[in-house]
DRENDREN-674461 format. One record per residue (C-alpha): residue number from 1; residue in one letter; x, y, z. Coordinates in steps of 0.02 Angstrom, whole numbers, m for minus. Example, Ala and Ser with C-alpha at 12.3 -4.5 7.8 and 13.67 -1.06 7.14 Angstrom:
2
{1,a,{615,m225,390}}
{2,s,{684,m53,357}}
END
This chain:
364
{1,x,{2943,m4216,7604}}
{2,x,{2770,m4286,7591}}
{3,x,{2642,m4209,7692}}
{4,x,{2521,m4341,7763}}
{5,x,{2339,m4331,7828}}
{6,x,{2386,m4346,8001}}
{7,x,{2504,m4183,7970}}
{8,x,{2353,m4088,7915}}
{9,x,{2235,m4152,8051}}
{10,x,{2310,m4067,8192}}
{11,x,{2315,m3868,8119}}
{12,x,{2139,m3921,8047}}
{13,x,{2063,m3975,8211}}
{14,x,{2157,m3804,8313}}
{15,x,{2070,m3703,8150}}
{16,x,{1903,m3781,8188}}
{17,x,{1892,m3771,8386}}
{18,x,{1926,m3579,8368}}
{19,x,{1856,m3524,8210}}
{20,x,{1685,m3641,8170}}
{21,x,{1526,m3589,8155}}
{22,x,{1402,m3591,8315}}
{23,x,{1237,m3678,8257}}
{24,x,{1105,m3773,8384}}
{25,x,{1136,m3938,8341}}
{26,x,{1313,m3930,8384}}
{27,x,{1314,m3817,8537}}
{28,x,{1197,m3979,8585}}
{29,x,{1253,m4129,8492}}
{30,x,{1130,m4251,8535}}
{31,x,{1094,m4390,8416}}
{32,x,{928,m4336,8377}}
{33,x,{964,m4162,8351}}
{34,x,{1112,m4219,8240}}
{35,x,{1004,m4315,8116}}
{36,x,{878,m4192,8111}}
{37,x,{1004,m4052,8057}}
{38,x,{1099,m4178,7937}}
{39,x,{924,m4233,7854}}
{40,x,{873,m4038,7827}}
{41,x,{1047,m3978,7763}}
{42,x,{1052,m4112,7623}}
{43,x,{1051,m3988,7476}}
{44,x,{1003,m3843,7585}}
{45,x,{1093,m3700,7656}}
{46,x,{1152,m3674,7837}}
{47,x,{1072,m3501,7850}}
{48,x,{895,m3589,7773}}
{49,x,{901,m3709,7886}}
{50,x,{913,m3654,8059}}
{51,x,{743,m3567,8099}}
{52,x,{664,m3735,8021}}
{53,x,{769,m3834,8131}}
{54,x,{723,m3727,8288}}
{55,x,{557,m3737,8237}}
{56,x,{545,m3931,8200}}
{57,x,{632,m3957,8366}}
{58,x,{517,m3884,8434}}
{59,x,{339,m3970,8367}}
{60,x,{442,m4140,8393}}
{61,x,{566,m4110,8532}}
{62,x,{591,m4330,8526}}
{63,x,{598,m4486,8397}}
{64,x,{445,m4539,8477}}
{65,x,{352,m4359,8451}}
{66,x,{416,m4372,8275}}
{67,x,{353,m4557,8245}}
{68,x,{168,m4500,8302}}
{69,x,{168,m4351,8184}}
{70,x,{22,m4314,8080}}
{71,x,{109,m4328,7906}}
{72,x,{m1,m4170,7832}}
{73,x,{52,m4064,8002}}
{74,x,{229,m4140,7959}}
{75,x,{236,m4095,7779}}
{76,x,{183,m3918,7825}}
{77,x,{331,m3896,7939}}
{78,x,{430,m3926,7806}}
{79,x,{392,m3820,7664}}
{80,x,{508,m3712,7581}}
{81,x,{664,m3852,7630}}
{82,x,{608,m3969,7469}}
{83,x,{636,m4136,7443}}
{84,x,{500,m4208,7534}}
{85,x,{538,m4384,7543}}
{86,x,{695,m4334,7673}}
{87,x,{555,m4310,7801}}
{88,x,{451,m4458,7743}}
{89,x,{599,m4553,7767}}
{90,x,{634,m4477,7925}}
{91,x,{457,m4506,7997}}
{92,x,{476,m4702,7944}}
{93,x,{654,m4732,8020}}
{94,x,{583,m4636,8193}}
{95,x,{446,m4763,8189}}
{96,x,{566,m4903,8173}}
{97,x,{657,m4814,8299}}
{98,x,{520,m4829,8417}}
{99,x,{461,m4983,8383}}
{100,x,{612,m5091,8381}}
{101,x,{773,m4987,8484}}
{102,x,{674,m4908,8627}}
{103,x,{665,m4727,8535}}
{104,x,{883,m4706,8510}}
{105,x,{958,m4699,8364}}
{106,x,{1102,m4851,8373}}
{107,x,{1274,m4828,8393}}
{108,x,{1342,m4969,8271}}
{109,x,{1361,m4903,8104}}
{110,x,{1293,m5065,8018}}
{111,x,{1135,m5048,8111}}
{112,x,{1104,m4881,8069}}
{113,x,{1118,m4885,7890}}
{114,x,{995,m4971,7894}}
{115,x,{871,m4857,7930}}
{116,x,{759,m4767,7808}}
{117,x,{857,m4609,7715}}
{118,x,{1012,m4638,7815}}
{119,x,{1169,m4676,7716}}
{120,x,{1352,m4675,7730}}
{121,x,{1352,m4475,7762}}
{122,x,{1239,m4447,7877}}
{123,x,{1270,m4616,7996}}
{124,x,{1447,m4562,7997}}
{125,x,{1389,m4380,8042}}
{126,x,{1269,m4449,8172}}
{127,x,{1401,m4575,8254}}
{128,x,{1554,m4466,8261}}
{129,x,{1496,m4300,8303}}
{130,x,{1320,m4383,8449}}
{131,x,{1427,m4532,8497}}
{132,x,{1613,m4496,8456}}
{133,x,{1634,m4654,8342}}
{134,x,{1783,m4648,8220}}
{135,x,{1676,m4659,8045}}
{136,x,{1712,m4531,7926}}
{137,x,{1562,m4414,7858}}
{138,x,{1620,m4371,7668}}
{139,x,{1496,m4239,7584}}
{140,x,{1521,m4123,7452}}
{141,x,{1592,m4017,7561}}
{142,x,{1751,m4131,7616}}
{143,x,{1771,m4211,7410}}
{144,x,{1801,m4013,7357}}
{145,x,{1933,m3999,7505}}
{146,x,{2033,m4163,7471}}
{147,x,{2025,m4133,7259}}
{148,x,{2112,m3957,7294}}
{149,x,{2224,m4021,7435}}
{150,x,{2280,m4168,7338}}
{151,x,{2264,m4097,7154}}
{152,x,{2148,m4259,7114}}
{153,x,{2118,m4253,6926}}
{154,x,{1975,m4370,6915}}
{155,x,{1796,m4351,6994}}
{156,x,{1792,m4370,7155}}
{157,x,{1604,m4410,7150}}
{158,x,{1673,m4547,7081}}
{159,x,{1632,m4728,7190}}
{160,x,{1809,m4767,7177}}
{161,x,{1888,m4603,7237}}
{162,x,{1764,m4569,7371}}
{163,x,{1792,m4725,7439}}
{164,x,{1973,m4696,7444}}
{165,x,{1942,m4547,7531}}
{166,x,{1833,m4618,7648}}
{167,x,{1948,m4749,7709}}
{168,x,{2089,m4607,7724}}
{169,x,{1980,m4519,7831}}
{170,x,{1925,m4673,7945}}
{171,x,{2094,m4736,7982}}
{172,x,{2148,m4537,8006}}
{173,x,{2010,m4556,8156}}
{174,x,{2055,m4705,8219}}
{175,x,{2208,m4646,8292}}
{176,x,{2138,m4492,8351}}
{177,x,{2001,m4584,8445}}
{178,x,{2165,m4664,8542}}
{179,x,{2220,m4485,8610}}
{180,x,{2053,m4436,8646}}
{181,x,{2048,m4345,8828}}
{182,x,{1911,m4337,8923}}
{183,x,{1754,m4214,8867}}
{184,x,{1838,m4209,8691}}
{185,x,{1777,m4271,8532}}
{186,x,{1899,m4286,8402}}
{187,x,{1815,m4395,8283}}
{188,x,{1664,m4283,8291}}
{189,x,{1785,m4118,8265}}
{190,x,{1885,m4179,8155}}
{191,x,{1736,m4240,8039}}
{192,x,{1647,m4051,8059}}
{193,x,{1826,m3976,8028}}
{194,x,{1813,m4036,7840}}
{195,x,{1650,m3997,7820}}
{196,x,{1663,m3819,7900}}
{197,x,{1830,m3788,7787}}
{198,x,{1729,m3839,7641}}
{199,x,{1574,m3724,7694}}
{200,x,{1671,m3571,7749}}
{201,x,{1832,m3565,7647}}
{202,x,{1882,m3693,7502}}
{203,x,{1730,m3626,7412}}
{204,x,{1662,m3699,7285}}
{205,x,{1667,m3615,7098}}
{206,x,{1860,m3558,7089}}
{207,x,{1825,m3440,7234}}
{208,x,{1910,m3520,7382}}
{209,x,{1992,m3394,7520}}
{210,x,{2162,m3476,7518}}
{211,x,{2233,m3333,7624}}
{212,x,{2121,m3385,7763}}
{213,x,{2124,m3581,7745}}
{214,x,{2254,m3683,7888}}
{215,x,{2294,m3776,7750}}
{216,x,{2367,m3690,7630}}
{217,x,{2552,m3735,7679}}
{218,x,{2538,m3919,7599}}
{219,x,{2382,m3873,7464}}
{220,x,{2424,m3930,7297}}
{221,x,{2284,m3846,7197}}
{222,x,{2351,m3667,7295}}
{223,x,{2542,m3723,7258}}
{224,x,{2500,m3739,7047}}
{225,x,{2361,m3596,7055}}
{226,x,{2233,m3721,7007}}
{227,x,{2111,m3700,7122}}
{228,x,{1993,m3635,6993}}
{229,x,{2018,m3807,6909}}
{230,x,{1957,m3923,7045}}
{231,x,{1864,m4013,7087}}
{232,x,{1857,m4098,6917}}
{233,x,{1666,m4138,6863}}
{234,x,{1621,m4228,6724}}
{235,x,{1480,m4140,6642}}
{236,x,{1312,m4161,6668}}
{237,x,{1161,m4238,6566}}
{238,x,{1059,m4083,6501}}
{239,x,{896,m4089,6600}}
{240,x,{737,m4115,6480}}
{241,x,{615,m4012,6499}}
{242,x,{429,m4007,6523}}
{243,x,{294,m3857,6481}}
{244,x,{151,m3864,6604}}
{245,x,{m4,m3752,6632}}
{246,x,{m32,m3710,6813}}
{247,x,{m230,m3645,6856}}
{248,x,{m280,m3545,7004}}
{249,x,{m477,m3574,7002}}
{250,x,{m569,m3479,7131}}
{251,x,{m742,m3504,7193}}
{252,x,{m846,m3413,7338}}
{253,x,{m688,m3390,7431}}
{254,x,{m583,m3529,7393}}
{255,x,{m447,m3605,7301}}
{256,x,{m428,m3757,7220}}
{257,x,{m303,m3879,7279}}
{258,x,{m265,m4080,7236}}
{259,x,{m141,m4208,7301}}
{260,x,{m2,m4281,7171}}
{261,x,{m5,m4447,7175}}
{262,x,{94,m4561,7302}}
{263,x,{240,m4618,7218}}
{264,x,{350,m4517,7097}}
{265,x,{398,m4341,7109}}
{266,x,{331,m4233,7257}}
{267,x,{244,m4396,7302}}
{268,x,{77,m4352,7409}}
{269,x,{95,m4157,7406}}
{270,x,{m35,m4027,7371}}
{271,x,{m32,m3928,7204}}
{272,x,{m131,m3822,7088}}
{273,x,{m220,m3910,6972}}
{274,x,{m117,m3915,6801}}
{275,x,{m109,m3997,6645}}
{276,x,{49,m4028,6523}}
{277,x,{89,m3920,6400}}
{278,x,{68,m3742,6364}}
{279,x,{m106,m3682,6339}}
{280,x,{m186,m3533,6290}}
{281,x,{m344,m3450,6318}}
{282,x,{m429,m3526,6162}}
{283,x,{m428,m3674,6255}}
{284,x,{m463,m3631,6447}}
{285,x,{m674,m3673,6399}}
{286,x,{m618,m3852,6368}}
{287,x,{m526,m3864,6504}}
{288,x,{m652,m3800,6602}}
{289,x,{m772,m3925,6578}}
{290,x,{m675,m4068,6606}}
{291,x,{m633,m4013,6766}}
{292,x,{m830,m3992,6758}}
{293,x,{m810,m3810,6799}}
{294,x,{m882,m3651,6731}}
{295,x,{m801,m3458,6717}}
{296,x,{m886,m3329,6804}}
{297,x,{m896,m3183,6666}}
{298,x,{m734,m3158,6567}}
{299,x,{m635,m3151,6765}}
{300,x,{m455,m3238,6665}}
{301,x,{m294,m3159,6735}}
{302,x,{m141,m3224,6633}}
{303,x,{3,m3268,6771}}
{304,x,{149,m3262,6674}}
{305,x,{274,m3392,6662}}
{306,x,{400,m3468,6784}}
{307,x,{522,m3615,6791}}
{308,x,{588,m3735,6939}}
{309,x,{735,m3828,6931}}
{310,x,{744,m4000,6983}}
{311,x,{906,m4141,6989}}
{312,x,{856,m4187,6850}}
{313,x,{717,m4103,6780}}
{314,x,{665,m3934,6728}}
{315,x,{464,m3874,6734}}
{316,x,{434,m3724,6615}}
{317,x,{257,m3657,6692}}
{318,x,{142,m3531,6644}}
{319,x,{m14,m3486,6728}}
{320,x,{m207,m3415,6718}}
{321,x,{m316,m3365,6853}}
{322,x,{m488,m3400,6844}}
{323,x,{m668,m3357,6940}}
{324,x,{m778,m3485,6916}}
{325,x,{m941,m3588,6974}}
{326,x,{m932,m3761,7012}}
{327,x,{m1033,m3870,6926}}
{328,x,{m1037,m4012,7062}}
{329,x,{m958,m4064,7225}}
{330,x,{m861,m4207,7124}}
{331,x,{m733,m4110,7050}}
{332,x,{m592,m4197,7106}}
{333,x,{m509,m4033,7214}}
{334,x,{m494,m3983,7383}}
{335,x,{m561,m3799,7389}}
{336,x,{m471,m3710,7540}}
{337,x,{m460,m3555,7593}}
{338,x,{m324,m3432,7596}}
{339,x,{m281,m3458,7769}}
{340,x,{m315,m3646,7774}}
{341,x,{m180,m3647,7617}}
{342,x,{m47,m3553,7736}}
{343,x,{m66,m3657,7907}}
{344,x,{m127,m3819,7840}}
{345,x,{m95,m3879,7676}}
{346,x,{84,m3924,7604}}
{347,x,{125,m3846,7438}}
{348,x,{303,m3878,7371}}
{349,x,{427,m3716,7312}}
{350,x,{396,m3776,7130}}
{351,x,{236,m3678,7138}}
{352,x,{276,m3555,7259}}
{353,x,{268,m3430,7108}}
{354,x,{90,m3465,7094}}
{355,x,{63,m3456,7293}}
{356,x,{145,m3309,7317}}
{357,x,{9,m3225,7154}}
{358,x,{m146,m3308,7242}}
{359,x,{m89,m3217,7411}}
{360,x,{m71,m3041,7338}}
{361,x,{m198,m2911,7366}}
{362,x,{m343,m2926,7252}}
{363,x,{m321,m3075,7192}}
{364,x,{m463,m3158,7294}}
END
């Protein structure tokens, strides 16, 4: 016999109420607090995210307090989570927030899609776990569960299949929204149940804990021991490379800083200056002087080399430290101090190599 959705919803949803994960936004699910925990954990782990979630809370404890943010105070908040333009996005849709629905976050999905950085994930997270509204929430999470559950042999990051999934999941919702009892959310657990069996047990990377899984009476991967298989993934575009040369210049205390540009990658952050490729000392003295700056001595400290790993980029860095004397107050950089750097200035984890160099004793 055919074992439906609606046969695994109900051991699914007994597994979650006793077994998930307590976290702050869901021992208080309120729609703000929801959004803000779904923005952060886009491509970033529970654990990482909780003391930056307390803390953002915190600074901006409404949509209002978050519309009025300064963006550099903003930024600085959330450094070390990545992908900046989740925040920027965040801050715009709270200002459209306040400006146009009284400071709430609406309840009709159509509406809230509309919103800056809010897509089919999150508004379904937002309405069914804040407002109990029967809209599935299908993340990475959930597509793992259902390719192992239903041995799916295509992609499920596929448009087509995710969509069927989707619409599996909504009308699986719909009729437990119609035995909903009073002070229960099924929509809202049943959503998290998914994602929490996807987090905690159907593992990604062939190591899934089967033996502890409510499922694994009607799994299909677990019934042909081909859990290891799924989910199927067409492979990935290699991810070019490029070779950059990071500089730490200091000068009578400080360190150089500038802003990247406003569109593009790590749009409107602070960095150290750089330049492409991979230099070496024979040409530091040219460099110098077009940044219109000049060593102190022979004070250059090779930094060694590092990479960061973006979607879809890699940056190969090495780096040189350098005293120097500055030629002019037009140099193009923002020269900070140490402790304005920590408190004050944003500077995104594909430098943090670099920062964490600059902080260590004696390099001053």
């Amino acid at each position: 016999m055919e074992i439906g959705l609606l046969d695994m919803a109900k051991p699914l949803l007994n597994w979650y109420r006793e077994n998930h994960r307590t976290l702050p936004w869901r021992t208080d699910p309120e729609p703000y607090y929801v959004w803000v925990s779904e923005i952060m954990l886009q491509q970033t782990r529970v654990e990482a995210v909780i003391p930056y979630f307390q803390k953002f809370i915190k600074k901006y404890a409404t949509i209002a307090a978050l519309a009025k943010a300064e963006e550099e105070t903003l930024l600085k908040l959330w450094q070390g989570l990545g992908y900046y333009n989740r925040v920027k996005n965040m801050q715009k849709a709270a200002r459209i927030l306040t400006e146009h629905y009284g400071g709430v976050l609406p309840q009709e999905e159509d509406e809230i899609k509309k919103l800056p950085g809010i897509g089919d994930y999150t508004a379904g997270a937002i309405l069914s776990i804040a407002y109990k509204k029967p809209v599935p929430a299908v993340d990475g999470n959930v597509l793992r569960v259902f390719s192992r559950l239903l041995a799916i042999e295509e992609d499920v990051r596929e448009k087509a299949i995710k969509e069927s999934i989707s619409s599996s999941i909504r009308e699986l919702l719909l009729s437990f929204k119609k035995e909903e009892q009073e002070g229960e959310n099924p929509c809202g657990d049943l959503n998290q149940a998914w994602m929490e069996l996807g987090a905690t047990v159907c593992l990604p990377n062939g190591m899934p804990k089967c033996d502890l899984c409510p499922l694994s009476f009607c799994c299909k991967a677990l019934k042909e021991n081909r859990q290891g298989e799924l989910p199927v993934k067409k492979s990935k575009k290699e991810r070019p490379i490029e070779e950059k040369t990071v500089f730490l210049f200091l000068s009578e205390g400080k360190v150089a800083i500038q802003k990247r540009a406003e569109k593009g990658l790590l749009a409107g952050l602070w960095e150290f200056p750089n330049k492409e490729g991979y230099l070496d000392i024979a040409c530091l003295q040219d460099t110098l002087r077009e940044f219109d700056l000049r060593l102190q001595g022979d004070s250059i400290l090779e930094l060694g080399e590092t990479k960061h790993i973006f979607t879809h980029r890699e940056w190969h860095m090495k780096g040189f430290l350098l005293k120097v004397d500055r030629f002019s107050k037009k140099d193009g950089f923002l020269w900070v101090t140490k402790q304005e750097l920590r408190e004050r200035y944003s500077v995104p984890s594909a430098f943090q190599y670099f920062l964490n160099l600059l902080f260590q004793t004696g390099l001053s």
